[in-house]
C-alpha positions as CSV (number, residue, x, y, z in Angstrom):
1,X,109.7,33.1,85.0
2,X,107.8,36.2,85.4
3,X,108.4,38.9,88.5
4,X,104.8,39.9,88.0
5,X,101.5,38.3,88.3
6,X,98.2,40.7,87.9
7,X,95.0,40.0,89.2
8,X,91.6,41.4,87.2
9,X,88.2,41.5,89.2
10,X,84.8,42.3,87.3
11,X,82.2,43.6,89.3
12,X,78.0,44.4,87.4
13,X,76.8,47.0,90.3
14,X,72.8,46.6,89.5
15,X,71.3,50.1,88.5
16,X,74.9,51.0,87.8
17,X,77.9,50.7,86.4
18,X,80.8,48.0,84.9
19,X,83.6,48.0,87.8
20,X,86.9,46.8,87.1
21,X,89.3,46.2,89.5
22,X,93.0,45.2,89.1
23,X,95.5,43.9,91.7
24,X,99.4,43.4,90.4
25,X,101.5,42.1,92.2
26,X,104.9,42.7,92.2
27,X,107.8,40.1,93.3
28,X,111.7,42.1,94.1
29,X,114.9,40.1,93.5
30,X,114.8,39.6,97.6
31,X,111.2,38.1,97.3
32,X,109.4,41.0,98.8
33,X,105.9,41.4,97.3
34,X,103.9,44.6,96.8
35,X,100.6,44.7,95.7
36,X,99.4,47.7,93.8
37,X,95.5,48.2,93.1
38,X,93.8,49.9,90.4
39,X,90.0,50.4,89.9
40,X,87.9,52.1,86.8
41,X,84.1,52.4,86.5
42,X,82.6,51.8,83.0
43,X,79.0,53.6,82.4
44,X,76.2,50.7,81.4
45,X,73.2,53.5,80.9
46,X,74.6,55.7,78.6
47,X,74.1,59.2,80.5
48,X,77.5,59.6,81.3
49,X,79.4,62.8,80.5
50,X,82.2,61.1,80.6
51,X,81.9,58.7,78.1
52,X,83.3,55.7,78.3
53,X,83.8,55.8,82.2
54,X,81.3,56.5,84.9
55,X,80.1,59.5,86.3
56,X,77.3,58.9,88.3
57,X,74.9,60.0,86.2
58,X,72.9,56.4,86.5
59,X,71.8,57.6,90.1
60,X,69.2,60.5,88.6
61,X,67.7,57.7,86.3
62,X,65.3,55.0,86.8
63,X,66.5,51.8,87.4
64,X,68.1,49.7,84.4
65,X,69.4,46.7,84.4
């Protein structure tokens, strides 16, 4: 039996980019539970500078689906 159990949402933002967004939840030996959330942006138009994640650059362009 595991003390851990994660959680992985995936977002599409139309004109923008891939957002993934992870929720792990962690159980203690006295049952307490903590939640711990983590979120990274993936570029979908290819301008970013910061290759593979987003950097905003889709909000200068025209939009894209």
């Amino acid at each position: 039996m595991s003390n851990q159990e994660s959680i992985v949402k995936i977002e599409v933002k139309k004109n923008g980019p891939l957002r993934v967004i992870t929720d792990k939840m962690e159980i203690d030996i006295q049952g307490k539970i903590t939640v711990k959330e983590s979120a990274a942006s993936f570029c979908r138009c290819g301008k970013s500078q910061n290759q593979p994640f987003c950097d905003g650059s889709h909000k200068e362009l025209e939009p894209f689906e």
